[in-house]
Structure formats: C-alpha cells, structure tokens
Rosetta silent file (secondary structure, phi, psi, omega in degrees, C-alpha in Angstrom):
SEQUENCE: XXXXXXXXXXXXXXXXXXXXXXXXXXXXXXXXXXXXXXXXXXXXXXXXXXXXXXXXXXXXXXXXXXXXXXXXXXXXXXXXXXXXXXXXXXXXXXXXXXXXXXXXXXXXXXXXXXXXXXXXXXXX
SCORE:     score description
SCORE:     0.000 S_00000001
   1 L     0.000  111.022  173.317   82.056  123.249  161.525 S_00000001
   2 L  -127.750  125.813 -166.761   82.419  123.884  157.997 S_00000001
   3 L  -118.100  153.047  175.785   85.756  123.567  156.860 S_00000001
   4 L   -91.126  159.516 -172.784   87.110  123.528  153.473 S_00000001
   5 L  -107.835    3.905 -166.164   88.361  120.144  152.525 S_00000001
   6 L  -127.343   -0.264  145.491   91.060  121.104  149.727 S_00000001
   7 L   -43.066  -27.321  172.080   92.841  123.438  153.040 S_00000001
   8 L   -92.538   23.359  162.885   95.182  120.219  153.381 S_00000001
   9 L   -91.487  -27.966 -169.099   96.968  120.900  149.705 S_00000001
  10 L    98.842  137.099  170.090   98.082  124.164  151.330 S_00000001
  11 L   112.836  -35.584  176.696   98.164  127.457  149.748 S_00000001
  12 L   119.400  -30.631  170.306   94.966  128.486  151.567 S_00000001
  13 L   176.240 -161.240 -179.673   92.415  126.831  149.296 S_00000001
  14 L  -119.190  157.069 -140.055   91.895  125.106  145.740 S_00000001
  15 L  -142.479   69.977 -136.611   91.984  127.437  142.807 S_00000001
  16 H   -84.335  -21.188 -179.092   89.145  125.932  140.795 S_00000001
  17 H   -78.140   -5.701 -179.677   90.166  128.692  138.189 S_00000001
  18 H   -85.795  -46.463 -154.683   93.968  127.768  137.691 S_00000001
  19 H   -87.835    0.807 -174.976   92.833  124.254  136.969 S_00000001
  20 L  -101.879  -51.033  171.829   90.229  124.683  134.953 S_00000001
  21 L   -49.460  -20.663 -164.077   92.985  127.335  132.797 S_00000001
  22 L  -124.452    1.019 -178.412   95.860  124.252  132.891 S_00000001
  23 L   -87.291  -77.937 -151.685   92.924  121.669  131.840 S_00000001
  24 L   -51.285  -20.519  174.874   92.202  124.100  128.384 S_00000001
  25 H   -73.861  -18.278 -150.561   96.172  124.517  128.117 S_00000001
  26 H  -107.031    9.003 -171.286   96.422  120.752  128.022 S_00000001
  27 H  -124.169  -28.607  167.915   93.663  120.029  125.667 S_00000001
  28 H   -57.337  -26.539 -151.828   95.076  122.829  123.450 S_00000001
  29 H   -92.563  -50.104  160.827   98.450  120.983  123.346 S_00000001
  30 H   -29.302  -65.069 -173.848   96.680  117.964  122.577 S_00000001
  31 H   -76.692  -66.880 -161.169   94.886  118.740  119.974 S_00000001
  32 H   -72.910  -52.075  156.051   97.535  120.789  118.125 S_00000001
  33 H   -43.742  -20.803  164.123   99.721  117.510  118.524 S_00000001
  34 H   -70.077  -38.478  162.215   97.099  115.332  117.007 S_00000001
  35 H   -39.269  -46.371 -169.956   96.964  117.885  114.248 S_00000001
  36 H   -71.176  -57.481  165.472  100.624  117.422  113.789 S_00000001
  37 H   -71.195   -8.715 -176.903  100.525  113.863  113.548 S_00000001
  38 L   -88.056    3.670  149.151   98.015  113.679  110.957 S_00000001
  39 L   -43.129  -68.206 -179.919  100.691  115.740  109.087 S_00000001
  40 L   -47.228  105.174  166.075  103.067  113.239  109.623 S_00000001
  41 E  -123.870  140.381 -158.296  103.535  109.909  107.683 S_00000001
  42 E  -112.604  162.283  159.822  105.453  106.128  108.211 S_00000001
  43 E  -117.482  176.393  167.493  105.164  103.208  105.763 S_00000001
  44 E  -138.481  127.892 -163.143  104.810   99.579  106.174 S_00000001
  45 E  -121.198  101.626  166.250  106.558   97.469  104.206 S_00000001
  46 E  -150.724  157.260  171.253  106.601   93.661  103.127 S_00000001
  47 L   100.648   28.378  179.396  107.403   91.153  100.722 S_00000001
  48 L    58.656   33.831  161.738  110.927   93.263  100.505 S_00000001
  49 L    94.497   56.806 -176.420  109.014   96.140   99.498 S_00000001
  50 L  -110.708    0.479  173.775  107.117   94.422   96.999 S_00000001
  51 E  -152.525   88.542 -165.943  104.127   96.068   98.866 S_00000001
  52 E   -99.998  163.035  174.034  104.168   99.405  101.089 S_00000001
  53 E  -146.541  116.893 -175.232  101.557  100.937  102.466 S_00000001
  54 E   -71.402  132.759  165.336  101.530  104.902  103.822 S_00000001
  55 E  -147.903  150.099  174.511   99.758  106.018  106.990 S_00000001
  56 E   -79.176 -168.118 -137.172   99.711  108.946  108.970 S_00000001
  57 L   -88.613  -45.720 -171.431  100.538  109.775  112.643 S_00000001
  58 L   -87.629   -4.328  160.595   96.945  108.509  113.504 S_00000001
  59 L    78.274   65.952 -171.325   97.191  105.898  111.557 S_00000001
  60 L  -129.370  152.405 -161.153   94.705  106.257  109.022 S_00000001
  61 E   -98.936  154.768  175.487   95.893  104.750  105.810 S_00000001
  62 E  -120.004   27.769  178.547   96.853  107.461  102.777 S_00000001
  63 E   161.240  116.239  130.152   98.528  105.375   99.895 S_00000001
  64 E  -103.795  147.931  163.141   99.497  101.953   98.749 S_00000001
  65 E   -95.457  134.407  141.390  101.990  101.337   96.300 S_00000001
  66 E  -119.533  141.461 -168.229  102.833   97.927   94.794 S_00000001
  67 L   -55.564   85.885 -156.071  105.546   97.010   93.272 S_00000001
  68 L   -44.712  131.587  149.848  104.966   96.263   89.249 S_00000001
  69 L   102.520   -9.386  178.028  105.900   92.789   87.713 S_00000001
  70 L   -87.668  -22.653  176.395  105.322   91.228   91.414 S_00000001
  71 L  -117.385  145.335 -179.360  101.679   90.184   91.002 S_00000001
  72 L  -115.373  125.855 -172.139   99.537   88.764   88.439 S_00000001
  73 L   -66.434  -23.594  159.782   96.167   90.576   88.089 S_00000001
  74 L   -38.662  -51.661 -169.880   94.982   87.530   86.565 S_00000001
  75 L   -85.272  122.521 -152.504   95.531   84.991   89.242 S_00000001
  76 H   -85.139  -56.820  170.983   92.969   84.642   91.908 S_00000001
  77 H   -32.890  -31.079  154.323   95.789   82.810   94.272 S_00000001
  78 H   -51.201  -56.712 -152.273   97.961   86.297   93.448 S_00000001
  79 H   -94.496    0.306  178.216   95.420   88.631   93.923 S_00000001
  80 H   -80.691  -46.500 -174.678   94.656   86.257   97.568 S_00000001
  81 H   -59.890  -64.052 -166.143   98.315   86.634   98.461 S_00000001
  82 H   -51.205  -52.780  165.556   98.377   90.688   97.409 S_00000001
  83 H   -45.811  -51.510 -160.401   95.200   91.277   99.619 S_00000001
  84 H   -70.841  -38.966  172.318   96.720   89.616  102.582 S_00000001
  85 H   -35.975  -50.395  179.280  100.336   91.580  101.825 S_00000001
  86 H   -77.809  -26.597 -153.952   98.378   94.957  102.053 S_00000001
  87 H  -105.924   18.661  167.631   96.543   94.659  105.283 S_00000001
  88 H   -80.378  -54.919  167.639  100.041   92.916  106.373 S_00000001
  89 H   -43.463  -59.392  177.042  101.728   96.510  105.283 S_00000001
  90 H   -40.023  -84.932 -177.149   98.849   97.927  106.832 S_00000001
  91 H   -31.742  -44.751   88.690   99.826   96.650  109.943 S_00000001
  92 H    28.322  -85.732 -163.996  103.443   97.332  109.950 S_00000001
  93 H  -100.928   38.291  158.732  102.699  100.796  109.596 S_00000001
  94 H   -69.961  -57.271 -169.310   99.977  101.055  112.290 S_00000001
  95 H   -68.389  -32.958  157.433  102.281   99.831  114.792 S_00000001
  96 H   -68.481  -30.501  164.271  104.460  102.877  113.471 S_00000001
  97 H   -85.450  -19.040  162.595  102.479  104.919  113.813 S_00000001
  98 H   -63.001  -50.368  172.111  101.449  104.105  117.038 S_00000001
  99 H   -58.710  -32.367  170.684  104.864  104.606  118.079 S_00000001
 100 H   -80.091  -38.831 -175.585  105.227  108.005  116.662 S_00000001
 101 H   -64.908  -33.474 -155.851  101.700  109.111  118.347 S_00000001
 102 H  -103.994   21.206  115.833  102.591  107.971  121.787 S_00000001
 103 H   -28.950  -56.034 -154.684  106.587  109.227  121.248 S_00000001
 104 H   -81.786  -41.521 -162.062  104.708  112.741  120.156 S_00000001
 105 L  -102.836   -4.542  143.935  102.029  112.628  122.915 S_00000001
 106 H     3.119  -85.733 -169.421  104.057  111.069  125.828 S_00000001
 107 H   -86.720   24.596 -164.911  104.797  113.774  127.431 S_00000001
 108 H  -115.203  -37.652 -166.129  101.357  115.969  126.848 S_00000001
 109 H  -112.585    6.191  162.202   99.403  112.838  128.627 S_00000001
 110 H   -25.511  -62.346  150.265  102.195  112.071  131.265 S_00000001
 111 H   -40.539   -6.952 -174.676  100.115  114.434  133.506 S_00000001
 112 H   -93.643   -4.572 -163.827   96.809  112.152  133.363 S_00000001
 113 L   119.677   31.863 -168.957   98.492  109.389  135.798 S_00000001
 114 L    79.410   16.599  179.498  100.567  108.041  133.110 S_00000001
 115 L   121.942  154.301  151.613   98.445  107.590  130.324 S_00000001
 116 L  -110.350  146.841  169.554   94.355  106.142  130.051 S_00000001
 117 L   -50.587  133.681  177.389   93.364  102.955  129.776 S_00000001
 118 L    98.184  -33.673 -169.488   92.634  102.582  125.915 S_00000001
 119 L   108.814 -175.109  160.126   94.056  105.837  124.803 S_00000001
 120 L   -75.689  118.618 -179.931   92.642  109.065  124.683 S_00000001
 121 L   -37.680  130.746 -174.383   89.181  109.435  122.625 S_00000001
 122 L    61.581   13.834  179.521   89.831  110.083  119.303 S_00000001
 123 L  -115.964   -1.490  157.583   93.886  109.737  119.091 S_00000001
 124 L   174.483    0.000    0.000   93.989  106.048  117.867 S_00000001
C-alpha cells in the first residue's frame, strides 16, 4: 500500500512547487522590508535632549549629537556621566527601533506561526 501521506490536505496531493514559489515570495518581501528599515531612522533621547542618539530600523547606530555647553570635556566625572547618557540614548532608540522593525515586519512573519523564537537571522 503506498499511499501518499499529504492526500489528507485535499486537493489531490502537495504541490511541492507552489510552496517552494510562496517560500521565495516571502523571503523576497523580507528582505526588501529589511532594506527599508535600514532606510529608516528613530532617535533616543535623554537628559532632556541634552544627548540624542540616531539609529536605523535595524538598529544600528548612525549619529550622536550632544548638546553644547552641557558637558565639560575636562571633567573625568562629566565625561563618566556623558558615556553612560549615550549608551542610555542608545538604548532608547533600540527599543524604537525594535518597534518599528516588528510594526514593519509583523505581518511578513505572521505566516511562520507567529513569529521565531529570537527573531529572524539577521533582522535584529
């Protein structure tokens, strides 16, 4: 008795060629949203903008600014506070960007079960 085993979806068989065709649509779709977000950029913000810091959609960072007249380059207690300020900014707009990646990619990995544990390889 050799029976096919994908006859109880119906339809007559499995269609190894649709799904292989609706995997490569979904990884195009992917990819040209990851593209998109690294277009895309949030800040993070603290010390009441006395320190921002720019990152894109994937959350790699592209620019800090600080705010003149707030720090003294001099001052090792200053320049301890200013370090910890940026990777606090830093942070800030990670979490933004986090938010915009799985906002933009939501509904592109909805189809995997909801999502993978971890993320997707290479999208954060």
């Amino acid at each position: 008795m050799t029976q096919n085993p994908f006859d109880a979806l119906g339809g007559g068989g499995f269609d190894m060629n649709a799904l292989l065709q609706q995997a490569q649509q979904m990884q195009q779709q992917l990819e040209e949203a990851q593209a998109n977000l690294a277009k895309q950029t949030v800040d993070g913000t603290v010390a009441g903008g006395a320190v921002t810091v720019t990152a894109n959609g994937v959350g790699e960072l592209v620019g800090v600014t600080i705010r003149t007249g707030e720090f003294d380059g001099s001052d090792p207690d200053d320049l301890s506070d200013l370090s910890d300020l940026i990777v606090a900014a830093y942070r800030d707009a990670r979490a933004k960007s986090e938010a915009l990646a799985s906002e933009s990619m939501g509904p592109l990995t909805e189809g995997l079960g909801g999502g993978l544990p971890g993320g997707l390889p290479g999208l954060g």
